[in-house]
C-alpha positions, 0 to 999 in steps of 0.5 A: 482507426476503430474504438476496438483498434484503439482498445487494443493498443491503449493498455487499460490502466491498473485497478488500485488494490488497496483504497485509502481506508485500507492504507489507514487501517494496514497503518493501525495494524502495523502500529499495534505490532509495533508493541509486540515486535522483539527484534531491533532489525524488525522493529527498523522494518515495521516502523518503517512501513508504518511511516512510508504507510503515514505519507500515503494518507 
């Protein structure tokens, strides 16, 4: 089996979108929305992506 075969076969791994730095500051973001949202549902829907966001780094 050649490299290209093998190329072709072998999917290549996804690039990552977002980097650590960018979960942080994403993180400061939604934290200071917090003070801004009015609906309890909301508040429940940003407070938890900013604690989901918290165990990424």
């Amino acid at each position: 089996m050649t490299e290209e075969t093998s190329r072709a076969r072998d999917p290549e791994r996804p690039r990552a979108v977002f980097s650590q730095e960018d979960f942080e500051l994403i993180r400061t973001a939604i934290g200071n929305y917090l003070a801004e949202v009015t609906t309890d549902r909301e508040r429940t829907k940003y407070s938890n992506l900013y604690h989901r966001l918290g165990r990424l780094t």
